[in-house]
Each structure stands twice: as C-alpha cells, then as structure tokens.
C-alpha positions in Angstrom: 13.8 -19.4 53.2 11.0 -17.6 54.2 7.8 -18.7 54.0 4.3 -17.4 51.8 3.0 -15.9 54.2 6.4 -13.6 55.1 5.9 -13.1 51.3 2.6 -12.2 51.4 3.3 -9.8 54.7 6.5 -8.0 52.6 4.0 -7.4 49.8 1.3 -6.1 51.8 3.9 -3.1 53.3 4.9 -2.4 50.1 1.1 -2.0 48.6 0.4 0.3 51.5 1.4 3.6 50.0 0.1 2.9 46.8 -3.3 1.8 47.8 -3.5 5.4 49.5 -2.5 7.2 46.3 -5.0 4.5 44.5 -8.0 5.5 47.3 -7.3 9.3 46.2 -7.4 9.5 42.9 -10.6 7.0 42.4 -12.5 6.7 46.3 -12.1 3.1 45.8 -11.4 2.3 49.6 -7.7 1.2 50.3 -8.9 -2.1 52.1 -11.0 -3.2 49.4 -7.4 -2.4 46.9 -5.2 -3.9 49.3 -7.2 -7.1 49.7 -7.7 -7.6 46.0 -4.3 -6.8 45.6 -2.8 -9.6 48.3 -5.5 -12.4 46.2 -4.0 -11.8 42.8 -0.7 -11.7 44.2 -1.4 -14.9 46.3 -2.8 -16.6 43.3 -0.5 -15.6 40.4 2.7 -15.1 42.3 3.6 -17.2 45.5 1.3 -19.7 44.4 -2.4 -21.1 45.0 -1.3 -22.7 48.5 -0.3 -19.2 49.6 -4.2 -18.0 48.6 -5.1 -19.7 51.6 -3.8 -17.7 53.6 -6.1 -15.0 52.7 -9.0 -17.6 52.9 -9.1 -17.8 48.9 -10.6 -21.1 47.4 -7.9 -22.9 45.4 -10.6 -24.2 43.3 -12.1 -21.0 42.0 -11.4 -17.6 43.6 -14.7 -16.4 41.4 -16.3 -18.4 44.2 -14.7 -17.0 47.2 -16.6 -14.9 49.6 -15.4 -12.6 52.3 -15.5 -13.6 55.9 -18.8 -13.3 57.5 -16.8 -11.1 60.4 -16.3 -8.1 57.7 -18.8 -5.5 57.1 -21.3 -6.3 54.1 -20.4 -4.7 51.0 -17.0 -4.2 52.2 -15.4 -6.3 49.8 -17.8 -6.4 47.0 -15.5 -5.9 43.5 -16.0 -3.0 41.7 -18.0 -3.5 38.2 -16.1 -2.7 35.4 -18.2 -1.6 31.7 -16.0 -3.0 29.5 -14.5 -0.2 26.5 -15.5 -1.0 23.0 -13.0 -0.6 20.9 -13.4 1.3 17.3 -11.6 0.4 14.0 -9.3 3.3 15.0 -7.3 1.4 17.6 -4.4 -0.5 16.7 -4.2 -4.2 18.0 -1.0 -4.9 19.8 1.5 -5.3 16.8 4.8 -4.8 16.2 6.7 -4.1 13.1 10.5 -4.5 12.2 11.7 -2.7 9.4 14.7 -3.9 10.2 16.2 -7.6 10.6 17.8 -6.3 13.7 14.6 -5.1 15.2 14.1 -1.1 15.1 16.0 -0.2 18.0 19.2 -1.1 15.8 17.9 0.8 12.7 17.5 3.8 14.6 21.1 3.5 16.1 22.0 2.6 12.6 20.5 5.5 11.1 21.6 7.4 14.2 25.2 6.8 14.0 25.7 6.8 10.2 23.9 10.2 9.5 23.1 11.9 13.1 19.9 13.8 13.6 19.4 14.8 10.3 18.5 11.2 9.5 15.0 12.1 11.1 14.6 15.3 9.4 12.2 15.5 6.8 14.0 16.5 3.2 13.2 19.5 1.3 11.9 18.9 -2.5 13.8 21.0 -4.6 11.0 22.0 -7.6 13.0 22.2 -10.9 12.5 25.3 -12.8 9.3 25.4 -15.8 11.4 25.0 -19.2 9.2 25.5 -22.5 6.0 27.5 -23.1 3.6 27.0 -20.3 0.0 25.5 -21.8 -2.5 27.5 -22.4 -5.5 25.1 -22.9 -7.7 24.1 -19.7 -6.6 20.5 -21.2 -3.4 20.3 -21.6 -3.0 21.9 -17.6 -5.2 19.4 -16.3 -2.9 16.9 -17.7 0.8 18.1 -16.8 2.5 16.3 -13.9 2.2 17.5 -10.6 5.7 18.5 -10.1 5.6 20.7 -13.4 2.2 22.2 -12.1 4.0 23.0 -8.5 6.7 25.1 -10.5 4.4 26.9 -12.3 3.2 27.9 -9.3 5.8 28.6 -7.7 7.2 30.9 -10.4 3.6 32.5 -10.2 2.7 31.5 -14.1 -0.6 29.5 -12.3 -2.3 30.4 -9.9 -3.7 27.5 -7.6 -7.0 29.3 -8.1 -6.8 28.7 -12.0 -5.9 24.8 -11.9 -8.4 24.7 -8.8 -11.3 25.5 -10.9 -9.7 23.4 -14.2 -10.4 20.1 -11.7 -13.6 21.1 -10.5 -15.2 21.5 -13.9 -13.9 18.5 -15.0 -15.1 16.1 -12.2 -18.4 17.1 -12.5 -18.3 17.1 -16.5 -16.6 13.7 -16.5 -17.8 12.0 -12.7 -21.5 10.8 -14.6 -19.4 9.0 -16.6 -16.5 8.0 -14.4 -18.5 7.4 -11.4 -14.9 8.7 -9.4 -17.0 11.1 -6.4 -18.3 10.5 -3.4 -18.3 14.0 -2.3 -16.9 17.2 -4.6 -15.8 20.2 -1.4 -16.3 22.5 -4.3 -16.7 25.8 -2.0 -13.7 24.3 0.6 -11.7 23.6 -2.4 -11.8 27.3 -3.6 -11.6 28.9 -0.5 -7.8 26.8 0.3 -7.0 28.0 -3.4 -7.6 31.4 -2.6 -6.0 31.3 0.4 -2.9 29.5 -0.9 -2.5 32.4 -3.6 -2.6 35.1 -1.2 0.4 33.4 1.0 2.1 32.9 -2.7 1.5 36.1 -3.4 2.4 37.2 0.1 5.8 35.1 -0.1 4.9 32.6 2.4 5.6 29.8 -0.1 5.2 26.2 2.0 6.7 24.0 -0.9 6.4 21.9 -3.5 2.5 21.3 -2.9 1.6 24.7 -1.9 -1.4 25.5 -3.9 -1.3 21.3 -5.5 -5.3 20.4 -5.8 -5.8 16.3 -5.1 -8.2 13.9 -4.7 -8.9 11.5 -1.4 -9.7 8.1 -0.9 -13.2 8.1 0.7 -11.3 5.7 3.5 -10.0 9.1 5.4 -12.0 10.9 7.9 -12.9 14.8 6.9 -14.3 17.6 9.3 -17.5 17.9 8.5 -17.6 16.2 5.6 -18.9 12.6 5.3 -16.6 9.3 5.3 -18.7 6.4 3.6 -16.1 3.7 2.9 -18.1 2.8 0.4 -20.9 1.7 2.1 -24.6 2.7 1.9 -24.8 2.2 5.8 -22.4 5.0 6.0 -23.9 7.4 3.5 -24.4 10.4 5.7 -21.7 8.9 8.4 -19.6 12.3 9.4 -16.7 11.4 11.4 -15.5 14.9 13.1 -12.2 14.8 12.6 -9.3 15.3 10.2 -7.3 12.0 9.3 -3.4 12.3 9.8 -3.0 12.4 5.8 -5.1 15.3 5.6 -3.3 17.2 8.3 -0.2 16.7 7.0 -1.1 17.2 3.3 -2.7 20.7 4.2 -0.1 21.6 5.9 2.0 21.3 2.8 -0.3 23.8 1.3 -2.1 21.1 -0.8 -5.6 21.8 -1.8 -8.8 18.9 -1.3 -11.5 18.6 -4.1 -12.8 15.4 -3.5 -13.7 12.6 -1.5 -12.8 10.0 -4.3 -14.8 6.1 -4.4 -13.5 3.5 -2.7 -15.1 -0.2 -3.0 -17.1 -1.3 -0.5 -15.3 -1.7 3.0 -11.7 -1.9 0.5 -13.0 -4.1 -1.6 -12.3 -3.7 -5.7 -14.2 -1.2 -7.6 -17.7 -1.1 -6.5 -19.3 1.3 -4.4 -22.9 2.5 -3.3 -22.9 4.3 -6.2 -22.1 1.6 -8.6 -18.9 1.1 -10.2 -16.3 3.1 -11.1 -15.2 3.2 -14.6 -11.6 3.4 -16.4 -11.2 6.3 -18.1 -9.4 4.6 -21.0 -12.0 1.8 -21.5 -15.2 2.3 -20.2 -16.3 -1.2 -20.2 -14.5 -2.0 -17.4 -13.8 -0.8 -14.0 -10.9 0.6 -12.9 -9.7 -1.6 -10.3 -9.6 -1.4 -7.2 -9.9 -0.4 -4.0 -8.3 2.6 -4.6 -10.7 3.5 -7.6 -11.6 6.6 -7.3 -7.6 8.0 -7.3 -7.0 5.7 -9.6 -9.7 7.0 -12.0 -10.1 10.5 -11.6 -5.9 11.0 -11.6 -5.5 8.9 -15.0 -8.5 11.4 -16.8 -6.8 14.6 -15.6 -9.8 15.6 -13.1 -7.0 15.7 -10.1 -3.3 16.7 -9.9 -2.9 13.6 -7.7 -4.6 11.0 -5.3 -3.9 9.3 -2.2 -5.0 5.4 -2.1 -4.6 2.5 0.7 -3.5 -0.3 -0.2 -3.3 -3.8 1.6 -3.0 -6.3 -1.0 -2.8 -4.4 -4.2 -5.5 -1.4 -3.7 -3.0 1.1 -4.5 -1.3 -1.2 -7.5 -3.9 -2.6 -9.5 -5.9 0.4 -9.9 -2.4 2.4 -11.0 -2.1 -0.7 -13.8 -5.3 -0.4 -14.8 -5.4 3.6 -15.4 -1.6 3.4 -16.6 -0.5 5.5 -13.6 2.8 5.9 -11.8 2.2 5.2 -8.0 4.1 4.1 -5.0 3.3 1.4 -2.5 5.3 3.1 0.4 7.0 0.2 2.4 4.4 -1.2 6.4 5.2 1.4 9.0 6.7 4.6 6.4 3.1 6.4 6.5 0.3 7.0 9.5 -2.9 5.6 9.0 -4.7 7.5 11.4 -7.9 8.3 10.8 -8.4 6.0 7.5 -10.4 2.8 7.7 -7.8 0.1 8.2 -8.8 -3.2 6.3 -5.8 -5.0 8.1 -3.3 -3.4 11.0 -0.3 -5.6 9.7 -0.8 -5.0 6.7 -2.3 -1.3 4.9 -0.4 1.1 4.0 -0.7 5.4 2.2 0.7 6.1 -0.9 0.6 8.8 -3.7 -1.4 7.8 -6.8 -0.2 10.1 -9.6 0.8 10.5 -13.4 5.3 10.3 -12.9 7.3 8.8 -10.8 8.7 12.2 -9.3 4.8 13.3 -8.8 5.2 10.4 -6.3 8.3 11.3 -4.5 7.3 14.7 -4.6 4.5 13.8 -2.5 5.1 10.8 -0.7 7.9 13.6 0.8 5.8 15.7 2.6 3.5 13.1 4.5 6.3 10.2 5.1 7.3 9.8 8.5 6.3 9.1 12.2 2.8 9.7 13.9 2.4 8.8 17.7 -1.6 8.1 16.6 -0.6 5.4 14.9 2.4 3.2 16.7 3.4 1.1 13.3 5.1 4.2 12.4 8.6 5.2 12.6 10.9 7.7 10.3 13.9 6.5 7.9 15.5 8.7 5.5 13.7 9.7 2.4 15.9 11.4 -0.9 14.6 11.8 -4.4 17.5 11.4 -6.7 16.8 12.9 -9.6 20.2 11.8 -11.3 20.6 8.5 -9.7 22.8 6.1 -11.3 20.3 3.3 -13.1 22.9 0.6 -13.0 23.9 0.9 -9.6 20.0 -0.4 -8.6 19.3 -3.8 -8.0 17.0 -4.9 -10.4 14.7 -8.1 -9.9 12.4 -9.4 -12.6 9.6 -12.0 -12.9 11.4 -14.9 -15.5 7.8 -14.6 -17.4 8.4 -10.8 -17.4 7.6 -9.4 -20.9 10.8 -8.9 -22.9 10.0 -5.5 -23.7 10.0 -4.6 -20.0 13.9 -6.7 -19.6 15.4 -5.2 -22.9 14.1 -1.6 -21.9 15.9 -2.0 -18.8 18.5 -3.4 -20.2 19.1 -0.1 -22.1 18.4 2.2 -19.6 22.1 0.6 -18.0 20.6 -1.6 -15.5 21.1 -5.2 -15.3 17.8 -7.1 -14.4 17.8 -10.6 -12.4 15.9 -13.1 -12.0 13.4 -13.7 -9.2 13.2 -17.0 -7.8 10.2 -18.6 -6.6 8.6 -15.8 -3.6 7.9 -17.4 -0.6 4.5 -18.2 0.1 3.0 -18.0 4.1 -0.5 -19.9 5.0 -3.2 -17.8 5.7 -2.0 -14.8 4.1 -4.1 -13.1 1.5 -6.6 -14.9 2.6 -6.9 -16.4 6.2 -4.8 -13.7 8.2 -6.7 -11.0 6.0 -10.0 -12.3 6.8 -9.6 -12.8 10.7 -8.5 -9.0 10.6 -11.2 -7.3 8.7 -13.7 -10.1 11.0 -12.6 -8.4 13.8 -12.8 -4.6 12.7 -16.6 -5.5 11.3 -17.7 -7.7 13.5 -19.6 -5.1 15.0 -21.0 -3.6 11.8 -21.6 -7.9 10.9 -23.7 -8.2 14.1 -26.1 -5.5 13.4 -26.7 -6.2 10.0 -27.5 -9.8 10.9 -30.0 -8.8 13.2 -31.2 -6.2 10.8 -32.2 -9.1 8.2 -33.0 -11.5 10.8 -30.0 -13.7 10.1 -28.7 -15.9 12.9 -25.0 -16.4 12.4 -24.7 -19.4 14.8 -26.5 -21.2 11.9 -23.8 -20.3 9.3 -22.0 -23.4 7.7 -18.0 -23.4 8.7 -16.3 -22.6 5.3 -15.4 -25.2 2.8 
C-alpha cells in the first residue's frame, strides 16, 4: 500500500497542468496554487498526519507559516471580498414534483407523450356569441377570454379597452387605494402597437392586445419596484421580471404597478390600505391586494399575484374572484421579490376560471433564471368530464358548496385531518424572509439606533 506521501507525490503530477491553465487565466503563480492545493488535499483527503509532510500544523493550518527558506510573500494567500448575495439568488433547493424525483417525471412525461410534452399548448379563443356591449361598463367587466375574442374578431380594439382601464383606475384608485404606479403613456403605446400587428395579421394569441395589472413585487424597466415599502419608494430596478417578458411577449398590455403589502405582508402598503371594492370597510386581503382589488372592480382585465401562504387566495376570496395557485416550481419567479424560495409561487388573478387557464398558459413553464422550475403538460379542457375529477372536501364544508357539486356530477370526499409540519407557516417562513432582509433589518436598526444583540429571544 503506498504510503501519503506517494499519495501526495501522484496528486501533485496530476495538479501540474492544471495549475498552469489556473496561472493563465488569473496570474495567480502556479507554486503558490500547487502548494495550496497539496495542503487541502493533505488535510481533507489523506489525512491530517499526511499534512506533515508539507510542514502543515495538525493543530490549525490557519496558523501555519511557510518555511523561512522560501521567498517572502511567496506564499501569502490571496484575499478573497466575499460576494453579497441579493434577494434574487436562489438558495441551494431542490424541488420534486414528483415522488420519484424529477428525473423520473421527465422520463415519464418523456415516454408517455414524447417531445410535445414540453411544448407549450395553444389556447383556442372560442368565438364572441351575442351582441357585443356597448357601455364602457359592461366591457370593463366581461371576462378576459370573451374580451381576447373580441379582439381577435377585430369588434375591440386593445386601444378601446386600454383606455376603458385607465379611466377607471384613476376614477376609482382614491377610493380603492389599488396603484402604485399607472404606465398610462407605456400602456397606450403597447395598445397601439398591438392593433397595428392585429390589424397587420400578426395575431400572437389569446392575450394579444389583453390590458392587466402587476403585482408591485416584479421588477419593471424604468419603472419603480417598491414592494410596498416607503424605503423603496423611488427604488428602480433596471430590468424586466421573467413574468413580464413572457406576458408581453404574448402581446399582453401593462397598466399598472398594483399594491402589494409591505414586504408580502396582507393589505397595507405605504400608501395605506387597500380597500375591497364590494365593502369598503375593509381591506381586501392580502398580499396580493392590489390584483385582487383592481380585477374584482373591473379597472383591469386581469392581475398577476404571488403567493406563499395564501397571498394569491385570500385576496381572490375576499374580492369573489376566480384565481389559480399554480402548483412550487410550474412558474419563474425571476425578478419578483421572493418572501420564501421553497415556498412562492405566480398565478393569474382574474374574474373565470378559463380567464385563469387562459393565462396561466402563456407564462407556465421552465426559466433557467430561476432553477425551481421545470415544464409539465398544461391542457384547458373546456368539456372535461366533472365526475371523472377527484373531488376532496373540508367535513365542515358548507352544504351548499357539497350539494352544488353534487349536481354538477361529481362526487365530493371527505378530507381527513391535513398533516401538519413544525415550523411551517411560521418558523421555516420566518428564517427565510430573516435571511432575504437581513440586510435591509441591519440598516434600519442602525438607522433608529437599535442594537439588535439586545433583542429578547421570542416567547
């Protein structure tokens, strides 16, 4: 058996080359690389009595000092600024849609469909039946979908509804409290623009010439990004969130940065609190208030919210909208503020159920920006056959909600007790969102002269 120092020897041959190609590419010296090298590889992988060998303290090589035979400053380690890392980069996670791992869904979905599996699906808009509306009103409030075929059949122009939703946020937002930022002059201009390729018959799709509404989470070329903050008032992050991208792509046309609660957090905002347009004396939920808001009073076609823990939900069942929570890893989060990695997800906030699918469809899917993402298949059915579904209900679900499913041909179940994990919701939230702030935390302590070392431990 040979002995550590053979080791060491073998090792140092094969380092050679590579410290060459090391000394190119950064003028660190090759000696200093090798030598380094030979430590770690002494003290990690043959073992602390091999570190000797190279004259290493087994004690503490922090403490170790070159031989005094060796030039001065030969030796001497490189310092190394360490990179601070924003709330854009993703912690080391990994997701599993699948209980196989993801590898096997892919092969899966791989060897059951092929390569279309991984193909995005094209939204067939159904055909406008019925006289179109007339009023500004009753426009604002169609669905989505039946706004897109209007479009598309050129009875509405994108310029028309454009300017529907821009008079009513700023008629209704003093009351709402729903804007952060109105792009009233970008807004127009995309409208325009998506009437002349209309007109042109360069038709993108079902959103093509669709006006929406954005959570103030999402980063916007030159416009500002406040997540809700009054530190971040003016903040302008120069670039274009993966959401926005994709949804302009489509065709779809931005109005609005839309509130947000502070850092995610329920329905207040700088600005105060956002207001449910059906009852005024309370808020509309949260965090994703201002989608939720401005969608249910007809100032938007649709919204996009985050949600973590019920962002996206709670402000849909406060406004009595239709919204989807898309399933961890369907939807890139890139370039939104992310309250928890393992956790937030992008969905449509809208006023039907095929609003949702319509444009959950065109945004769905993989992004190499953000690494929790991956692509599954995605098919709006519109004739889908109710009592095939699996249906689980709440046992103190109202009985209205059973018995209407009940007619509809399904055949609800039962849901036992939901596990519960430790931490979740509460703990493993809080230590994520600790560690995204804790940068913004320690400047705003020192700001109000608040030393955090004197904070009591939680109760």
């Amino acid at each position: 058996m040979s002995t550590a120092e053979d080791r060491l020897e073998h090792t140092q041959t094969e380092l050679a080359p590579l410290a060459a190609e090391f000394e190119d590419a950064t003028g660190v010296d090759r000696r200093q690389f090798m030598f380094f090298s030979l430590v770690a590889a002494a003290a990690s992988t043959f073992g602390m009595e091999s570190a000797h060998a190279l004259g290493a303290s087994t004690a503490s090589l922090d403490s170790w000092m070159p031989p005094t035979d060796l030039p001065v400053g030969l030796f001497q380690p490189p310092t190394v600024t360490p990179l601070a890392l924003g709330n854009g980069e993703a912690p080391a996670l990994q997701f599993q849609a699948y209980p196989g791992g993801t590898g096997a869904l892919m092969e899966k979905l791989a060897r059951e469909r092929g390569r279309a599996a991984f193909d995005r699906a094209v939204f067939a808009v159904q055909k406008f039946s019925g006289p179109v509306p007339t009023s500004d009103e009753d426009l604002a409030f169609l669905p989505a979908h039946r706004i897109s075929a209007l479009i598309k059949e050129k009875k509405l122009t994108s310029t028309r509804i454009t300017n529907i939703y821009l008079e009513r946020l700023k008629r209704l937002n003093p009351t709402l409290n729903c804007v952060v930022t109105l792009m009233e002059d970008a807004a127009r201009a995309e409208a325009a623009k998506a009437d002349a390729e209309i007109a042109a018959g360069k038709y993108r799709g079902a959103l093509h010439g669709i006006p929406y509404g954005l959570k103030d989470l999402f980063s916007t070329k030159g416009v500002r990004t406040t997540w809700g903050a009054k530190d971040f008032e003016d903040r302008i992050i120069d670039e274009d969130a993966e959401i926005v991208v994709r949804l302009r792509d489509a065709g779809a046309v931005l109005l609005a940065k839309l509130s947000t609660g502070l850092f995610a957090q329920n329905d207040q905002w700088f600005g105060g609190r956002t207001n449910n347009p059906w009852n005024l004396n309370i808020g509309s939920s949260g965090s994703s208030a201002g989608p939720g808001s401005a969608t249910a009073a007809g100032c938007v076609a649709f919204a996009i919210g985050t949600e973590t823990q019920g962002s996206i939900v709670s402000p849909s069942i406060r406004c009595g909208l239709s919204a989807l929570r898309p399933t961890f890893g369907r939807t890139s989060r890139y370039g939104g503020m992310v309250l928890a990695w393992s956790q937030d997800r992008v969905g449509p906030m809208c006023r039907t159920i095929e609003d949702c699918a319509m444009v959950f469809n065109a945004y769905h899917g993989v992004d190499e920006k953000d690494p929790s993402t991956l692509t599954t298949p995605f098919q709006f059915d519109r004739n889908i056959k109710l009592a095939s579904l699996r249906i689980g209900v709440d046992p103190q679900a109202p009985k209205e909600l059973v018995n209407t499913l009940k007619a509809l041909g399904m055949t609800p179940k039962d849901v036992g007790p939901r596990p519960t994990v430790p931490g979740v919701g509460g703990g493993g939230l809080n230590v994520e969102y600790a560690a995204a702030f804790d940068s913004y935390v320690q400047r705003k302590a020192k700001e109000i002269g608040l030393d955090l070392a004197t904070l009591p431990e939680p109760g």
